[in-house]
C-alpha positions, 0 to 999 in steps of 0.5 A, spaced: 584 044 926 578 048 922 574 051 928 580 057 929 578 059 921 571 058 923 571 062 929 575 067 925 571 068 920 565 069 926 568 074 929 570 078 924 563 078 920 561 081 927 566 087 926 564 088 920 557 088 923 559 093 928 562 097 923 557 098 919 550 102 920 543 103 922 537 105 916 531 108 920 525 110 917 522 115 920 514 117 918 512 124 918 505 127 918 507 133 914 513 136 917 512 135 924 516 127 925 511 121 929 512 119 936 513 113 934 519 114 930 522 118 935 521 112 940 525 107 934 529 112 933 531 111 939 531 104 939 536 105 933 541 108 938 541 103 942 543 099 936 551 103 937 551 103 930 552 110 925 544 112 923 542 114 918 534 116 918 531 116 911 523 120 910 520 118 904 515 122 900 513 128 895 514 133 902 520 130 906 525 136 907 521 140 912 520 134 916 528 132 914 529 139 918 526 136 924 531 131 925 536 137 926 533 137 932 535 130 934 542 129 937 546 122 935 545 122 927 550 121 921 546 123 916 538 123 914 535 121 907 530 123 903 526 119 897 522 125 894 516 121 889 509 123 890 507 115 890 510 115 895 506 120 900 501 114 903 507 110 905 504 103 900 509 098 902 508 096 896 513 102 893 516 103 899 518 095 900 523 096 894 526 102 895 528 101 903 531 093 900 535 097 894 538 102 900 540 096 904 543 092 900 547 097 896 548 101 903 553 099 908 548 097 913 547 092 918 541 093 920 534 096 918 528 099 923 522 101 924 516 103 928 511 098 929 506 101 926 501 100 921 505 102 916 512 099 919 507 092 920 506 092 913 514 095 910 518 089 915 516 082 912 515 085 905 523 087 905 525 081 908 523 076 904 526 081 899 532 080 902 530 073 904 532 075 912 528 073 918 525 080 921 524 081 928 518 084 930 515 089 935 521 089 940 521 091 946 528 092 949 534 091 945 540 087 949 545 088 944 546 088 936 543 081 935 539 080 941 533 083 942 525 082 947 519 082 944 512 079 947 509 073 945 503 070 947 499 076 947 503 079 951 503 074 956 511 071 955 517 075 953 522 072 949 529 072 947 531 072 940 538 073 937 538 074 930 545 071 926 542 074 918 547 080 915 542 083 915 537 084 921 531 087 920 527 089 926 521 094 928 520 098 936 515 098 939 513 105 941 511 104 947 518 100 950 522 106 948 522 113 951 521 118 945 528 121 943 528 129 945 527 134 939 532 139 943 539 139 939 541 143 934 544 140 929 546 140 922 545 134 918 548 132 911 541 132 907 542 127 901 537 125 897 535 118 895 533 117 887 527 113 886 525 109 881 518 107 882 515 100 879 510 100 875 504 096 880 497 094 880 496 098 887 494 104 887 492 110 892 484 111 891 482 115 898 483 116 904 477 118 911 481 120 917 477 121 923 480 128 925 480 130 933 483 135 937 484 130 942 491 128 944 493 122 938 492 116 941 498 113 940 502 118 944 497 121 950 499 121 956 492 120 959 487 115 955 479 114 957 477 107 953 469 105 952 468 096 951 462 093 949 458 095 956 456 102 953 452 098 948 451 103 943 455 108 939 450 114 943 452 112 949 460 111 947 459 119 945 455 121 951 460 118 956 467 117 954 468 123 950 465 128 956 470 124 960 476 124 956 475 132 954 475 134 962 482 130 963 485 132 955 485 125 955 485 120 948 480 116 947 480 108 945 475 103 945 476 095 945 475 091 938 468 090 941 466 097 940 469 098 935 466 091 930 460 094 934 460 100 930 461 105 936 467 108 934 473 108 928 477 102 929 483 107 928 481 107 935 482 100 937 487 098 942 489 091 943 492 086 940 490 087 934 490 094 935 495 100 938 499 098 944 499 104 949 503 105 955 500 112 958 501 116 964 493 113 966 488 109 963 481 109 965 477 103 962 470 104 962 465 098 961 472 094 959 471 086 961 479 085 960 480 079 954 486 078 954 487 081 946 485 088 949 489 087 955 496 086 951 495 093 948 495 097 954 496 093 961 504 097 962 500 104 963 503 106 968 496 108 972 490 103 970 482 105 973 477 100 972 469 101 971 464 096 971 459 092 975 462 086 973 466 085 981 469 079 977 471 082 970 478 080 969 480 087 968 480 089 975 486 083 975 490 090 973 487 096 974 491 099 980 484 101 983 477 099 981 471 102 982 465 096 982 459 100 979 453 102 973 458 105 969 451 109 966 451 113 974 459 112 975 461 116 969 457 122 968 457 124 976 465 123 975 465 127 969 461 133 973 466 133 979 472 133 974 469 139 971 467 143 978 
């Protein structure tokens, strides 16, 4: 006699739930908004809830104006505190869990990157919620795709919190278009920052004209057989120059001391899905392959016929990679 009133209360938190809104963190670097976020954004559409983007920092306006651009918004949020310009989750993390708890939202997204990595588990175990993270498709409001095992298995999970919690892989969802011309209520968020032991100290970004390796087309990626660090410069960046490619590098590479790890590309580095991917003395281990194993076009270099990474490439060339990679480069050129 009590499932009907069970089945009522179900159906009618689901209403509720449909009802309520969507909070999108959007990551800027100055005014200009990260591809990443546009790919979540996009995931916090497909959500079919109201979404209200929020930026945080000292500088968000002009950020905030970006979002003008893009279309299916309700409102965006803007937190102005100067300690909240480097994205610390930990004063982040406590702004985002005030918004949601006190906001009529049912779900809470971010891009998966660093930053959101960070921000996600954080505000679940404020809101003693279960985060689901890294989605890759979203099958309706509860019920999300998200790779495990490296990659290497895909699984269904459904979420029945009240609030759910989840961050997108930039890679699984298209960026939304920056093509409208709307005009968004811009409502400012009052912060009130915690007194923390953390504090920003400095920061050495590797700066390149080269595409961003997250969002480039074309990626051009050095393993561990370049050896050292001159060969990885006198080899990849060359390559990557004469095609306007990115470049990355294997976890290999990088412990090696080649290049910068915000370089990485793996598992435990950036997943990314390019139009086309050269790996240039990369053996496959799985960790790596798990970053990049959707590009659309792989081309794999190594004298290693049996390297697991010609089990994905879409062509191959078995090979010195210290003769192959500069007559290729030259020919680019010519």
């Amino acid at each position: 006699m009590f499932r009907p009133i069970t089945r009522s209360i179900v159906t009618g938190a689901l209403r509720a739930q449909r009802l309520a809104s969507t909070l999108a963190f959007v990551e800027a670097q100055g005014s200009q908004i990260t591809s990443a976020s546009l790919s979540s954004l996009n995931a916090a559409k497909q959500l079919g809830n109201p979404v209200v983007a929020i930026l945080a920092g000292s500088n968000v306006k002009a950020a905030a104006a970006e979002l003008n651009k893009v279309s299916g918004l309700e409102k965006v949020l803007v937190a102005e505190h100067a300690k909240l310009d480097h994205s610390l989750p930990e004063y982040l993390s406590p702004l985002f869990t005030k918004l949601i708890k006190e906001g009529d939202y049912s779900h809470f997204v971010t891009p998966a990157t660093a930053v959101g990595k960070n921000v996600l588990p954080r505000v679940g175990a404020l809101l003693d919620v279960q985060p689901v993270s890294d989605i890759i498709k979203v099958e309706d409001a509860q019920t999300f795709k998200r790779p495990i095992y490296a990659g290497n298995a895909i699984v269904t999970v459904k979420s029945t919190d009240p609030k759910i919690l989840v961050s997108a892989r930039s890679s699984a969802f298209e960026p939304v278009e920056l093509t409208a011309s709307e005009s968004y209520a811009v409502e400012e968020v009052a912060v009130s920052v915690e007194d923390s032991p953390v504090e920003w100290v400095s920061e050495n970004l590797v700066k390149s004209e080269r595409p961003e390796l997250s969002s480039a087309k074309k990626v051009v990626a050095g393993g561990r057989g370049l050896k050292n660090k001159e060969n990885f410069d006198q080899l990849i960046f060359p390559l990557a120059d004469s095609i306007g490619a990115g470049v990355g590098a294997t976890r290999a590479a990088v412990d090696a001391g080649f290049v910068d790890n915000s370089l990485q590309v793996g598992q435990t580095g950036k997943v990314v899905a390019p139009d086309l991917y050269i790996a240039v003395g990369v053996s496959g281990a799985i960790q790596h392959l798990a970053g990049m194993k959707d590009s659309k076009t792989i081309v794999a270099i190594n004298k290693d016929e049996e390297a697991a990474i010609f089990n994905v490439a879409d062509v191959g060339l078995v090979g010195d990679l210290f003769e192959v990679v500069p007559e290729l480069t030259e020919k680019i050129k010519a």
